[in-house]
N, C-alpha and C positions, 0 to 999 in steps of 0.2 A: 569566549562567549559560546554557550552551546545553541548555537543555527541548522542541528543535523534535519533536516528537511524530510529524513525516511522515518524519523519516529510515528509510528500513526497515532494518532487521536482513539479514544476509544471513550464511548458517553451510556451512561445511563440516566435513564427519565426516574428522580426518586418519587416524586409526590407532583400533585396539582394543587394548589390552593385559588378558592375563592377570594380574590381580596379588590373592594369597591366594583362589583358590577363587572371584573373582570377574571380572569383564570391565567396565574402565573405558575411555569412551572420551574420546576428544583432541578438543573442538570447536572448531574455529579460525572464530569469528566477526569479522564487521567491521561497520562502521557508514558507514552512504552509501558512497562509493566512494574515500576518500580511503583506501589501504594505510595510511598510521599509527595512520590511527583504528580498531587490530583487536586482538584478546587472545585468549588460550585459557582455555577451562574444563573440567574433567574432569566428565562425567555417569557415571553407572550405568544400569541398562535401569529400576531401580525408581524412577528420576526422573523417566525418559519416563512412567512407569508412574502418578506423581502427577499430571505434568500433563496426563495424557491424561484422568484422572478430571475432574478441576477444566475442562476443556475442552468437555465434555459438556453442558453448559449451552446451548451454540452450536445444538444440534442435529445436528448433523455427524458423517458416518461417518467418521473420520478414520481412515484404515490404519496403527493402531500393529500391529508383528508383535508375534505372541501368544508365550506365555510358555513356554518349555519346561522341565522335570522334570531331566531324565534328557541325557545330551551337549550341555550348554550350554555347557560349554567347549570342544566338537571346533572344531579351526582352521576348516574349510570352513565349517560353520556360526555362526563369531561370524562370519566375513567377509559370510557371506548376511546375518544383522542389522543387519550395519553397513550395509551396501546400503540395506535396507529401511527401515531408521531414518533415512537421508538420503534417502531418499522424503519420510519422514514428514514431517521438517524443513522440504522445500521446499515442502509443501502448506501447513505452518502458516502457516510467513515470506511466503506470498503470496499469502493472505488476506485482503483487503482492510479485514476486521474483525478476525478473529483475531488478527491477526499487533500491532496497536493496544492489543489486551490485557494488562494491568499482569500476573496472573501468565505469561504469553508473556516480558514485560521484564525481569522477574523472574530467569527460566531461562536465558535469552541474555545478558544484561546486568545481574549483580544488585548490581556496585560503584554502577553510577547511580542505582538505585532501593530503597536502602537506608532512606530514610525514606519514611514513613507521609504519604501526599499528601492525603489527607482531614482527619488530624489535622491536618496543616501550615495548610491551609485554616479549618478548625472554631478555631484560636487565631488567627487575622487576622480574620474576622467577627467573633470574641467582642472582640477589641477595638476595632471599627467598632461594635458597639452598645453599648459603653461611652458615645461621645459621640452615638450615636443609641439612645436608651431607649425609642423608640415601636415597636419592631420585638422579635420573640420568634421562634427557631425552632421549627418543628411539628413536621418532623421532615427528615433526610437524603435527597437521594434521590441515593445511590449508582449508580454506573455507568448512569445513563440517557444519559452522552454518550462518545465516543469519546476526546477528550482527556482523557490521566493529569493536565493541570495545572490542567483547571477541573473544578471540582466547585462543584456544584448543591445548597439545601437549601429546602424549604417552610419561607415564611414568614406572618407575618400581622402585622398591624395593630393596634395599642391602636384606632385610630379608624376602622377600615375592617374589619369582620371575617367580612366576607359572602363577599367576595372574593379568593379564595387568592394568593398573590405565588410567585412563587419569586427566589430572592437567588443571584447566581452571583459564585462567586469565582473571579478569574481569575492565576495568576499573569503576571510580565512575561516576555514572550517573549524570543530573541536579537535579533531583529529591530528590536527598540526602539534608536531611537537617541534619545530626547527624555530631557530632564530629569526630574523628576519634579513640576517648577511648571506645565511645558509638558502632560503630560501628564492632572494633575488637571483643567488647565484648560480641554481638550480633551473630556475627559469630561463636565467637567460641563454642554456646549451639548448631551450629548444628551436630558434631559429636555425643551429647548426645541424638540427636532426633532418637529413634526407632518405626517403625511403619511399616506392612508388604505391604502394599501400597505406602509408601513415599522413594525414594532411599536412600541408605545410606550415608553420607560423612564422609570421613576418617579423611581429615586434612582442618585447613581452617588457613588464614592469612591475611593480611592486615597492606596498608600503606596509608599515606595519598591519593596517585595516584588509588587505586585498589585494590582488593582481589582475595586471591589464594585459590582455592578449588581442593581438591583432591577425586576421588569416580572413584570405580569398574570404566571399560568400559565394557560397554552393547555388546557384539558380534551379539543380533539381531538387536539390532537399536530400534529406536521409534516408534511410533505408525505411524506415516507419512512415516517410512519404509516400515511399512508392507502394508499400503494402497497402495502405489504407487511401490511394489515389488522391492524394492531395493536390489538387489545384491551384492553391496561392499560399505560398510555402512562410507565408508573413501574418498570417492567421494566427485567430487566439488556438494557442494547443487546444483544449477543450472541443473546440469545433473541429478539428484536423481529426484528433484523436480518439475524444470521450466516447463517440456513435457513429463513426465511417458510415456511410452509405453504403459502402463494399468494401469488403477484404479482398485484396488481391493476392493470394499463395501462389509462389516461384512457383515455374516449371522446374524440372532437374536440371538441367544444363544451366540455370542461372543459378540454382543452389551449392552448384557443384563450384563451380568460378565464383561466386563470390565468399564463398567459404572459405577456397582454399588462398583468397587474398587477403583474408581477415587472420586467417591461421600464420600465415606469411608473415607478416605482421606485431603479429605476438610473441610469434618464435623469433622473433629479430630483436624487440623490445626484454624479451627476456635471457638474450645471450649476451645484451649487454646491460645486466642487471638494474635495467627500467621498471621501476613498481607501476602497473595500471588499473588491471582490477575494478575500470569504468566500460566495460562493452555491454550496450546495450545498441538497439534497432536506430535510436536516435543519434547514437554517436558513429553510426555508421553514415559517412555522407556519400554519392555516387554523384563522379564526375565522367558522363558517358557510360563504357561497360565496367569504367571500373570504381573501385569500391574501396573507401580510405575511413579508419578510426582516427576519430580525434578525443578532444579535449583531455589532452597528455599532463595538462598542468591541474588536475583535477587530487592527486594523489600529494603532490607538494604542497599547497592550497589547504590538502586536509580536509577535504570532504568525502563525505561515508557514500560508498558507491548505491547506486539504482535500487539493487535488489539486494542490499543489508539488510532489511528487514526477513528474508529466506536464509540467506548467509548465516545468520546468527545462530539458525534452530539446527546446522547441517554440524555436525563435531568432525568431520574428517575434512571439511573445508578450515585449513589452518596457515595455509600462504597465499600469498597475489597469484599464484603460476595456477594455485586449484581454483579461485575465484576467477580466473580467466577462461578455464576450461569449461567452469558451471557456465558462466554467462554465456559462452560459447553455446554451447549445449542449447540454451534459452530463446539465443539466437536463431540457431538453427531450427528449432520449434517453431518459433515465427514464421520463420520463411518458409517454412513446407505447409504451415496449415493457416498462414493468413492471417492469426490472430495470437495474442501475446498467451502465456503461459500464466495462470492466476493462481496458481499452486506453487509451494516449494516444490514438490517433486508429481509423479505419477507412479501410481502402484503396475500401468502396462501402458505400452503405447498404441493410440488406438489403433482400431484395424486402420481406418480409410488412409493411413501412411503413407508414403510411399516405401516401397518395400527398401531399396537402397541405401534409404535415411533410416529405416529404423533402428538399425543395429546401433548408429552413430546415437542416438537419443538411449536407448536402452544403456548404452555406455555410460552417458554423460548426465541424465535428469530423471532417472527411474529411482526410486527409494531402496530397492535392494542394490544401486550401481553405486550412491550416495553413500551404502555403508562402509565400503571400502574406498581406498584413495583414487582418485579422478586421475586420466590420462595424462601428458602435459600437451602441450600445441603441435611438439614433432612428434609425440608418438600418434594424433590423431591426423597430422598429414599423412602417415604412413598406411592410414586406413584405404582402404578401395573406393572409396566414393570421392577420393581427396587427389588418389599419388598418381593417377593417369590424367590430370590436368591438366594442359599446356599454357603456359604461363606466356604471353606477348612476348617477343624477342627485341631486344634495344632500350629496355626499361633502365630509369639511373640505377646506380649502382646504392645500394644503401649505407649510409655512413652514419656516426654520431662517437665523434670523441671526446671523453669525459676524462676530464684530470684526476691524476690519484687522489686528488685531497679529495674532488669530490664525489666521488666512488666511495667512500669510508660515509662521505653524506648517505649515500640513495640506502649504502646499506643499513642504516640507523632509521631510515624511512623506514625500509622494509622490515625491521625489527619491532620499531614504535605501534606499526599499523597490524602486524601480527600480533602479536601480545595483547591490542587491546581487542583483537576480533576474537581470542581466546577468553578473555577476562569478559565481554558481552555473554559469550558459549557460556560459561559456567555461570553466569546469572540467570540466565534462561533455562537451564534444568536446574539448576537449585529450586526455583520457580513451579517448576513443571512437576518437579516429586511433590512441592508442598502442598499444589493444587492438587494434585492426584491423592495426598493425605487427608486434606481437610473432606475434599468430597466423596470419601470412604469412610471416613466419621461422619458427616451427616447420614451417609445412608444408613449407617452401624443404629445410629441415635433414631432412626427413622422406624429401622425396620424391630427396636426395641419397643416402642410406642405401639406399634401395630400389633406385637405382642400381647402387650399388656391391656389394650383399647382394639379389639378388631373394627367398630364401629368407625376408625379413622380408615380403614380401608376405600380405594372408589368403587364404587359400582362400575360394573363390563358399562353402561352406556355412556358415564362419563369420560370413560378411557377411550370408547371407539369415536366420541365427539371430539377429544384432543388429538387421537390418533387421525381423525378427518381433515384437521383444520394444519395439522403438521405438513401435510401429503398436499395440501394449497396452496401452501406458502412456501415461498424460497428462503424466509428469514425470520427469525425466533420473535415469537409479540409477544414476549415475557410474560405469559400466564403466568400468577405465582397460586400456586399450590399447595406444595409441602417443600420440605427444605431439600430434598434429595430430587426433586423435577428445580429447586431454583438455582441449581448450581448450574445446569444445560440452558438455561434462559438467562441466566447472566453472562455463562460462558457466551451467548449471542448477542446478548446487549453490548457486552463489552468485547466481542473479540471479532478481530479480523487476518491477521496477518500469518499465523504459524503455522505451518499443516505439512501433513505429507502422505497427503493422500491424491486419489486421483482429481482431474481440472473435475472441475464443478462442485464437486464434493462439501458440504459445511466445512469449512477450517477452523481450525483448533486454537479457543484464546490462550494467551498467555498472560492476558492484563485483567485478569479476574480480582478483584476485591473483595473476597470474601466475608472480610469482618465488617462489610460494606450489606451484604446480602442478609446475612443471619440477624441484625439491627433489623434489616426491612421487614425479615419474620416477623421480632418481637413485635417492631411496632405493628402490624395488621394484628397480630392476635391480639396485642390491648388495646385497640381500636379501629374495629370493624366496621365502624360507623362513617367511618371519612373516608371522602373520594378519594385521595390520594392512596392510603391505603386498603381500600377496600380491595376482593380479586376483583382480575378485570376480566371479565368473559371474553371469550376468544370472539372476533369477527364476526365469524362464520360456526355454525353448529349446534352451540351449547342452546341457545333462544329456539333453536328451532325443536333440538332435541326435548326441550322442555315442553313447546307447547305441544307438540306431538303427544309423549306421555299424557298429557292434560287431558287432549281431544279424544284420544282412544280408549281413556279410564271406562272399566266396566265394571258398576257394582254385583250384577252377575258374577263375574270372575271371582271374585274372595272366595275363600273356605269357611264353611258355614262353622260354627264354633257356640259352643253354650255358654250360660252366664248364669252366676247365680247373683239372681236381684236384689240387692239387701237396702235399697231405699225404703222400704215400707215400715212406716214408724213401729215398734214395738210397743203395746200395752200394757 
């Protein structure tokens, strides 16, 4: 079953229809960038109008347009809506949390998420404590992670009941290519894994459907608790995460320690050919000053790590050891500036740095650092901001013995999971030349037309009215135009995820549906008359630029010109 959780969503608004007294629209979504993987679903405004409620959790001023009384059906105006509602769309789906949101999934995709994923989970525990009877849940703890397929429940102990557990169920990813003997037995070396950096796990299980992992709960939380001061660490993500009140960016001496215990860490897991390839802010938990990766059983499992969606578009990220270092990198971005990295990469790191970390990021998450091969974990302890550490003295020793047989396992992981993050790589620039062809052909086909027809030219005031409304807005309202401006506005209908340019910057789609766009051409040019397809004037600008011209017309101004009168009947 494919459950990858990082594919994002990407939507475009095709048409509005009038139909009985109300305005349904046509949402042509897709899934990653593959054109077959796409379907359409019909909203109403009272849909947006639920999940904008159910949204509000996040914190976020999200720009739903408000609701009108009185000519909500006039043509100019459901076309404005339409506009404005694929604003709204594109701010969701590129969200970096939002967008991870099962009612989000729900609204864009609700043939895939038709079952109850907590129920699904809550009857696989209940019968893992069939043959384990020492274990009771205390209670759920809903939506504290990001992934629809693992969910989380406080447990406790017949003989330990001092100290809280939480029990994670996980289903099997696509990613899995092991058996299910390989698998259990994979899991079950990670109780045997000790290391003062790495968290501990108590019990682990597994069935064909999923595995059950048992470890401490953390009373501080993750590292993404502590940046974003999270106060009740049993919260919906959304609220923790979506819109912190504060960002809290390390000082250096906390960047420096807990860096070089995550680095620790990694360089331990990869000397004894552990695939992880899971480090992110969340999976960093802090027990006191110190600072432990978990969720080890994420890569046997077969689930596509955090930041695959980045991963995919990088060509020289081609093993676990380089996806460790990126995420590293990611990491360390977080913690010196407070807030997550929205980019695959950065074209410079900014000034306000600290000077010490920046060389460590220019290393690790810059675009021209990304063209060549990535550090590994001991060559970045070796760095200066890392190798004058002092590391706690009396710490356990770290261990994890793995049998030959299944050593010959981890390395087949590690071959399955490479291979298919190369077979991803070459779908996405297959992709990316195609898109880079077709929209060199429209423009070719465009700029032949304006050859032949200068009259399809725009006027300087309609370009400085577009160029206004551009420089407004942080996100494309798909004006359509001509076909060589609708490739840029579909690239923003539909795109969120690829880029590598600097944080903020528009990012680059990759799930462009082209033969999807040049259809929308045809139909507005054979019918200009419907809302749906008619342009839709920008917001802001174009209404105003109009009446202006109107108000200031002077028939003085003309140039005076002769005429010869031939109305006068002939005799």
């Amino acid at each position: 079953m494919d459950n990858d959780d990082t594919i994002p969503l990407t939507c475009l608004i095709e048409k509005a229809e009038i139909i009985d007294s109300h305005v349904e629209y046509t949402l042509a979504v897709q899934r990653g960038c593959n054109t077959e993987n796409s379907w359409k679903i019909q909203r109403r405004y009272n849909d947006f109008v639920t999940l904008h409620a159910a949204l509000q959790i996040c914190g976020k001023d999200l720009p739903l347009p408000p609701k009108k009384i009185f000519g909500n059906l006039d043509k100019e105006f459901v076309a404005m809506r339409k506009q404005q509602l694929q604003v709204y769309v594109n701010i969701i789906l590129e969200d970096p949390f939002i967008s991870h949101c099962l009612t989000v999934k729900k609204f864009f995709d609700p043939t895939r998420h038709i079952i109850d994923h907590y129920d699904n989970a809550l009857q696989n525990v209940s019968m893992f404590f069939r043959s384990e009877q020492t274990w009771d849940i205390v209670e759920p703890l809903k939506n504290i992670g990001w992934r629809l397929h693992k969910n989380y429940f406080l447990v406790k102990s017949k003989y330990d009941t001092k100290i809280p557990k939480v029990l994670t169920w996980a289903d099997t990813g696509h990613l899995s290519k092991l058996s299910h003997k390989d698998r259990q037995s994979i899991l079950k070396l990670l109780p045997t894994l000790q290391h003062p950096y790495i968290q501990s796990v108590l019990l682990t299980d597994s069935n064909d459907l999923g595995g059950v992992i048992i470890r401490n709960f953390t009373v501080q939380g993750s590292l993404r608790d502590y940046i974003c001061k999270t106060k009740i660490i049993k919260q919906h993500y959304l609220k923790k995460y979506a819109n912190p009140k504060l960002y809290h960016p390390l000082v250096l001496p906390e960047i420096k320690t807990f860096g070089r215990q995550i680095l620790e860490a990694l360089k331990f897991l990869h000397s004894r050919g552990w695939p992880y390839g899971h480090l992110h802010t969340g999976n960093v938990l802090l027990e006191g000053s110190i600072c432990k990766i978990s969720d080890m059983e994420n890569t046997p499992l077969g689930l596509p790590s955090y930041y695959r969606n980045f991963i995919v578009t990088i060509k020289k990220i081609q093993t676990k050891e380089n996806e460790d270092s990126y995420c590293f990198g990611r990491v360390l971005y977080e913690m010196a500036f407070g807030e997550p990295l929205t980019t695959a990469a950065l074209e410079a790191v900014p000034a306000r740095c600290i000077p010490a970390v920046a060389p460590i990021l220019e290393t690790l998450v810059t675009a021209n650092a990304l063209k060549s091969s990535l550090p590994s974990a001991n060559d970045i302890l070796k760095m200066t901001l890392f190798c004058d550490v002092v590391l706690p003295a009396g710490i356990e020793k770290p261990t994890l013995k793995i049998p030959s047989k299944l050593k010959e396992v981890l390395r087949n992981i590690h071959e399955n999971s490479e291979l298919k993050l190369r077979e991803e790589q070459k779908v996405i620039s297959q992709f990316r030349r195609l898109s880079k062809a077709q929209a060199q052909q429209l423009s070719e086909e465009e700029r032949r037309k304006r050859r032949k027809n200068p009259k399809i030219k725009k006027s300087p005031s309609c370009t400085d009215d577009n160029q206004h409304d551009q420089s407004n807005s942080g996100h494309s309202e798909g004006v359509k135009m001509n076909p060589s401006e609708m490739v840029d506005d579909a690239e923003l209908a539909h795109g969120k995820m690829y880029d590598h340019t600097t944080n903020g910057e528009r990012r680059l789609c990759v799930c462009i549906n082209l033969d999807m766009t040049t259809n929308q051409s045809s139909d507005h040019q054979a019918n200009p008359s419907n809302a749906d397809s008619a342009p839709v004037l920008p917001a802001t600008g174009s209404k105003a630029g109009l009446l202006n011209s109107i108000s200031s017309f002077n028939k003085s101004t003309l140039n005076p010109t002769s005429t010869n009168d031939r109305s006068t009947p002939i005799l």
